[in-house]
C-alpha positions, 0 to 999 in steps of 0.5 A, spaced: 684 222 461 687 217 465 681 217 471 684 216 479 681 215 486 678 210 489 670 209 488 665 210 494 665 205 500 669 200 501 674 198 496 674 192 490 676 185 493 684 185 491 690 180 492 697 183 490 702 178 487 709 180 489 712 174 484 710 167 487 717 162 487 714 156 481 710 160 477 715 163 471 714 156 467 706 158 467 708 166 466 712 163 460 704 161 457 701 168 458 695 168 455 694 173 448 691 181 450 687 185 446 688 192 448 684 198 447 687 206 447 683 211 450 686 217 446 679 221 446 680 226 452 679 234 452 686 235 453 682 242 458 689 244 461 693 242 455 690 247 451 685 242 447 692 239 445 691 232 442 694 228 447 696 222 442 700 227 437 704 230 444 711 228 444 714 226 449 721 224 450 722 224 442 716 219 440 708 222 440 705 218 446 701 214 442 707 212 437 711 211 445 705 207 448 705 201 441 713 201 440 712 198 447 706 194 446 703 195 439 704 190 434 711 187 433 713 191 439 718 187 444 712 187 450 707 185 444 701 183 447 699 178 442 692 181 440 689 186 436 690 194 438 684 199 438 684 206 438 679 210 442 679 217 438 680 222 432 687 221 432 691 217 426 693 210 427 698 206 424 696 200 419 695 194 422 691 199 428 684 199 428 680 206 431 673 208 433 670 213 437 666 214 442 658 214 442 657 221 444 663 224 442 666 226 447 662 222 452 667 220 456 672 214 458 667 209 460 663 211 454 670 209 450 672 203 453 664 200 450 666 203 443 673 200 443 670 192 446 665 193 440 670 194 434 674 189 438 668 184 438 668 184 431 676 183 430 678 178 436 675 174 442 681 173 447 679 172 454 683 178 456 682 186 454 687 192 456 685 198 457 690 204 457 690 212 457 694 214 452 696 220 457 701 215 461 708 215 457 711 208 460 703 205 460 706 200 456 712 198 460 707 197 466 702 192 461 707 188 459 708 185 465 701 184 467 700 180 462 706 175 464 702 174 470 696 172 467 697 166 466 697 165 475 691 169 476 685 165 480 678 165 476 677 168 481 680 174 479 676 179 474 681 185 473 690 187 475 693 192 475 699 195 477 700 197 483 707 202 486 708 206 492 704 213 491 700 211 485 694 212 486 689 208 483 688 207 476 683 203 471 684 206 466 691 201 466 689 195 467 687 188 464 680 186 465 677 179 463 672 181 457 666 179 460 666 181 468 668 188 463 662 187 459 657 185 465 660 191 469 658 196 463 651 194 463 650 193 470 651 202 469 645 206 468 648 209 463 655 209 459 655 217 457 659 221 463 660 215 467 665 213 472 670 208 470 671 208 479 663 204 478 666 199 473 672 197 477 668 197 484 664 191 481 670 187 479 675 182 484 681 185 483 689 183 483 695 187 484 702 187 481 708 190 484 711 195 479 716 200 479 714 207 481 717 210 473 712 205 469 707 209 472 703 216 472 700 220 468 700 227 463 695 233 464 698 238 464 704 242 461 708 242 468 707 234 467 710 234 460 716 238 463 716 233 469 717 226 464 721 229 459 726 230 465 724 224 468 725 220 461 732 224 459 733 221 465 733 214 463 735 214 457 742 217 460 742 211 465 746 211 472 751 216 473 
């Protein structure tokens, strides 16, 4: 599911944070962030498998990506967590589906921001794909940074050498998402590249192993070695 490449034309107005001197008291106030999961996505070249239940490095990636930033996890996020799809979730997670089924990512994120807008109203919403088994280890940085974003910033998302770009990892401000959603003609089929080109974006570094996605089988054995890899630590 997770949606990459640049949108047409010229790029989202951006900034990168490469970590200002000064500013760690202000991170310390990193603001609270609801977070939406995308875990709808057809799953073509996996056979139809449901990625969410997919397990990768011991852990389903839904299990993997809320034991990193769900409730009472270590990178937390401070606000409530929706589920975009027909997969179980744990107590304490809300769940939807996008209307149509099947209707793509945007389609979701207008699914899972209305049962947010039921439940919460924090200023900062983050979007993730399931199909990016370290995702919570790349948004638990981005919220720290939160709390020194100009307001003129509308969205930030992580950047790394060789990653291609990647809306569907990011946190956005609630409103400048929902302003760029109804500026689309419509949200069944839609791009989220057209989203992301409306917004003013702000780049945080991040390691090149927080990031990347799974679509295919040969990408599930990449991360399996990739995360045996690092649960073995340095040689």
């Amino acid at each position: 599911m997770a949606e990459k490449t640049s949108p047409p034309g010229a790029a989202p107005s951006r900034t990168t944070s490469r970590g200002v001197p000064g500013r760690d008291a202000t991170r310390a106030q990193a603001p609270a962030v609801d977070l939406v999961v995308l875990a709808g996505g057809r799953a073509t070249r996996l056979d139809g498998q449901d990625k969410a239940a997919l397990v990768v490095g011991g852990s389903s990636l839904l299990d993997r990506l809320l034991a990193q930033v769900g409730p009472g996890a270590p990178g937390e996020l401070g606000g409530r967590v929706v589920v975009v799809g027909r997969t179980p979730v744990p107590a304490g997670v809300l769940r939807t589906v996008e209307d149509p089924p099947g209707g793509g990512p945007v389609a979701g994120v207008v699914a899972g921001l209305d049962l947010l807008d039921r439940a919460s109203s924090h200023e900062w919403v983050a979007v993730a794909a399931v199909d990016q088994p370290e995702a919570g280890r790349a948004l638990a940085p981005l919220r720290q940074e939160l709390g020194v974003v100009p307001r003129a910033v509308q969205a930030v998302r992580p950047w790394g050498s060789g990653f291609e770009e990647q809306w569907l990892l990011a946190c956005y401000r609630r409103e400048a998402l929902r302003e760029a959603l109804r500026s689309l003609p419509q949200v069944d089929g839609a791009r989220m590249r057209d989203v992301a080109a409306a917004l003013r974006w702000m780049l945080v570094l991040s390691p090149a192993d927080h990031l990347g996605d799974l679509d295919t089988w040969a990408d599930k054995e990449a991360w399996e070695r990739r995360l045996d890899g690092d649960a073995a630590g340095p040689v």
